[in-house]
C-alpha angles and dihedrals in degrees: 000000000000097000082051108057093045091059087060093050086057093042088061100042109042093016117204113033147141128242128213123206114247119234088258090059094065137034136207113200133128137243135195126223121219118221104242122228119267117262098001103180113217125229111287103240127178109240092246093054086049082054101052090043106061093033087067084043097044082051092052095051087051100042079053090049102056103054084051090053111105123156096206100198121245137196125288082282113215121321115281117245131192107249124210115265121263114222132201120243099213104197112019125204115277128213087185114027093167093050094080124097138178121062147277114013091022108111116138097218147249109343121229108238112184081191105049101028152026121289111246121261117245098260089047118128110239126195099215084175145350123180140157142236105237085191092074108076107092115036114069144335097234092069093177093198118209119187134192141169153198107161101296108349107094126173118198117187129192144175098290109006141045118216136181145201128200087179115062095275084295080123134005129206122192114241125216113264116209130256112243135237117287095261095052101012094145118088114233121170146265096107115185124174128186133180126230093205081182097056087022094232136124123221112213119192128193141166135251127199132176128246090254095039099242097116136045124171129168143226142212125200134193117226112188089153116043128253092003113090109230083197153327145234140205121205105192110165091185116107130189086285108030127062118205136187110195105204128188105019110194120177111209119171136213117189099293110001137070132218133210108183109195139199108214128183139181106222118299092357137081109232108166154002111217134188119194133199130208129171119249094212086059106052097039089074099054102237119181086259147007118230109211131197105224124206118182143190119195112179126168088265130049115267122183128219133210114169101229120241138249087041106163112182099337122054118221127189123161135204127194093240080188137345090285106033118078105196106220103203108196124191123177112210095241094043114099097219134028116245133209151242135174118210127183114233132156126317114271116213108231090188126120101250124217091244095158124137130109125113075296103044094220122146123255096201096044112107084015146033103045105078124105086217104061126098110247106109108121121187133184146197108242144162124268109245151255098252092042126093097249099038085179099039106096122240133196119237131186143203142203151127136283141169116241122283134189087296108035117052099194133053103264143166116279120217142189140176131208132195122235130275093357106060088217109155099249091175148342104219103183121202106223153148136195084214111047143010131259127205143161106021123174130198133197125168127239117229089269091058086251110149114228109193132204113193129166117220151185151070120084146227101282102021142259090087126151117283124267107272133155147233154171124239134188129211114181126114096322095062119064129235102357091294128140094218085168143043112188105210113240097164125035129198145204100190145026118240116278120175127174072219101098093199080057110033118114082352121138133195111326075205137348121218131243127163143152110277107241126250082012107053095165086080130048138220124215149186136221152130151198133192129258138195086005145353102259122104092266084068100061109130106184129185139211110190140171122216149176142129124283096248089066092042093116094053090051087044105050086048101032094082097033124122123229118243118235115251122219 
């Protein structure tokens, strides 16, 4: 409260600036990751007692959350602007209507006839393929899809499962997950999985927790073979006199290094967020264990870290500082600590919005999704655009939730864009609607620098709106100004999300997945849901989809059917 309230004594006397984190606020230090035991089981839980289990640990976390929570005020921001409105393409065009599976809401789209309609043009977005999991009903309602390629073999993780698909996500089959170290051996969620098309690996994260909810560690595999792990790490920061829970793990990967950004809590307190880097070249081989280099920012209120994706040899991640300073982290990879910057953008809305609509008319940001603290900022590398100055240079452009303001009526996705290697704001293309909201968006490039988006939307201020669904989107030089004008629907709903579960009910994402499809990476894959015939976990319809645009189709279609060689 005191730093707050000195931030507000400076607001009114000097008016715009921008603040700079003091050396007690970070750390530079170092950990090193043990190499876990092959084929570790993990406990054998009844689902109620699971349940049980992380819903104690999902209230402690809260309870924890909300005395970090602090709101410091900013300046004024930059001035507000009415964005243009962003539409829904219902039915999207399809390459492949008949490659689709699962049930209702699962129609692939609008085929594409030569003989009955007009050939798409070349900026058109194109479905190649949508199908769903049908492993998902049935298990939880934050379904936290992660999504990852190579040709045929997918691997779509979730909140509480891992599944694979050697087929192109025709079947899916769960995979065992690993038991944890004694301290932490129960699974627990956040999985996260990323794939090294240099090294051809993928890096799979995940999140332990303990039967009383006092510790949390995570772990990173390495997957060559799919589905088999070569190997696994631990990273426990607790010591003999210091208990850890590491929350929100989230991978994230730069040309030859990979990153791993933490929320760790003591207790009943929020210490630090941490980002550590590890070199690929490293822990492709399976040493006995992975040195990290660990930066870490410990403010008085709980900020949450994601590297962004597409980094090639410098690392970005951002924070809202306040609801007017974005925090622009660099790291270079052969520098041996990140640096900062504050810049001042628009003002983000940290309010709870009225988001309810649905056949039960419940909210989906309600208990999630409105806290500067959360973790839900995504940013990207992309190119710079056909309409800027530099269309090859590359920018820097961010996304995250806020409630709605005096020019926007519903809550949206705010967006801003920074020149490189300046960091100067080059533009804040907001995704809205009058009509709907719009929440948890995530972004990747495409080889080109292209951005593919991935969004949730629906409810409204006031109720009866339309029910959550989901899309993918596309800006690149067929968009103008940054902006996201379409989302092509990809999952529709019925219902907004409703648990007896209180850490679950009317809650949404945490996260959605996008990512370049591999061989193909002009193209991207994604995953998202949405929820049909109610809002329990038995509703879950969850999609794994495959997009571009038509220009690119040949690409997608020599590398969509190819099967992957084995590796040594």
């Amino acid at each position: 409260m005191l730093r707050a309230a000195l931030l507000a004594y400076f607001v009114l006397i000097a008016g715009p600036f921008a603040f700079s984190q003091t050396q007690a606020d970070t750390e530079a230090t170092s950990e090193s990751l043990s190499r876990a035991p092959a084929n570790v089981p993990q406990p054998e839980l009844p689902p109620e007692q699971r349940e049980a289990m992380i819903e104690n640990f999902n209230n402690l976390m809260e309870e924890a959350e909300e005395a970090a929570e602090e709101i410091p005020p900013g300046s004024p921001g930059n001035p507000l602007v009415q964005d243009p409105e962003t539409s829904l393409i219902e039915t999207p065009l399809s390459l492949n209507p008949q490659n689709s599976s699962g049930g209702a809401g699962n129609q692939q789209g609008q085929a594409i006839s030569p003989a009955t309609s007009v050939a798409p043009a070349p900026g058109d977005l194109v479905i190649g393929k949508k199908v769903s999991n049908p492993n998902l009903p049935g298990h939880t309602i934050v379904v936290e899809p992660s999504v990852s390629n190579m040709s045929l073999d997918v691997f779509y993780l979730s909140n509480d499962r891992a599944d694979y698909s050697s087929d192109g996500g025709k079947t899916f089959s769960k995979l065992t997950i690993p038991g944890g170290p004694p301290i932490a051996p129960n699974f627990c969620c956040d999985q996260t999985i990323v794939f090294d098309p240099s090294r051809s690996m993928w890096l799979w994260g995940r999140m332990y927790i303990n039967k009383a909810g006092d510790t949390a560690i995570t772990q990173i595999s390495v997957i060559k073979n799919p589905p088999t792990i070569a190997c696994t790490y631990n990273y426990n920061p607790s010591s003999s006199t210091t208990t850890y829970k590491v929350d929100y793990p989230q991978l994230g990967l730069s040309d030859n290094k990979l990153y791993l950004s933490t929320s760790e809590f003591q207790g009943k307190k929020w210490v630090r967020a941490r980002m550590l880097r590890m070199d690929l070249d490293e822990i492709v081989a399976c040493p006995p264990s992975v040195t990290a280099k660990v930066a870490g920012y410990k403010p008085s209120a709980k900020r949450m870290w994601t590297p962004i994706r597409g980094a090639k040899r410098v690392m970005y991640w951002g924070n809202l500082d306040d609801t007017t300073h974005l925090r622009i982290w660099t790291w270079p990879e052969d520098d041996p600590s990140p640096t900062s910057v504050l810049k001042q953008v628009q003002a983000t809305n940290a309010a709870n919005p009225d988001c309810r609509g649905g056949n039960n008319n419940q909210d989906w940001i309600e208990k999630k999704g409105w806290h500067l603290g959360e973790g839900l900022l995504r940013g990207a590398l992309g190119r710079g655009g056909k309409e800027w100055k530099c269309p090859d240079c590359d920018r820097l452009q961010f996304f995250w939730n806020s409630a709605k303001d005096s020019t926007h009526m519903q809550a949206y996705v705010r967006s801003v864009v920074f020149d490189l290697p300046d960091l100067n704001v080059v533009a804040e293309p907001n995704m809205h609607s009058p009509d709907m909201c719009f929440g948890y968006a995530d972004v990747h490039p495409n080889a080109r620098g292209d951005l593919g988006v991935t969004v949730a939307f629906g409810g409204k201020e006031g109720g009866n709106g339309r029910a959550l669904s989901a899309g993918v989107a596309i800006e690149d030089e067929y968009t103008k100004g940054f902006y996201v004008h379409q989302i092509y629907v990809t999952s529709a709903g019925t219902d907004m999300p409703s648990s007896k579960n209180k850490s679950w009910d009317q809650r949404y994402g945490d996260y959605l997945s996008v990512k370049p499809h591999e061989p193909c990476s002009l193209w991207w894959i994604a995953g998202n849901y949405a929820l049909r015939g109610g809002g329990g976990p038995k509703n879950v319809v969850g999609h794994y989809v495959e997009f571009g645009r038509y220009r690119d189709r040949n690409c997608w279609e020599r590398w969509n059917e190819t099967v992957p060689e084995t590796l040594p």
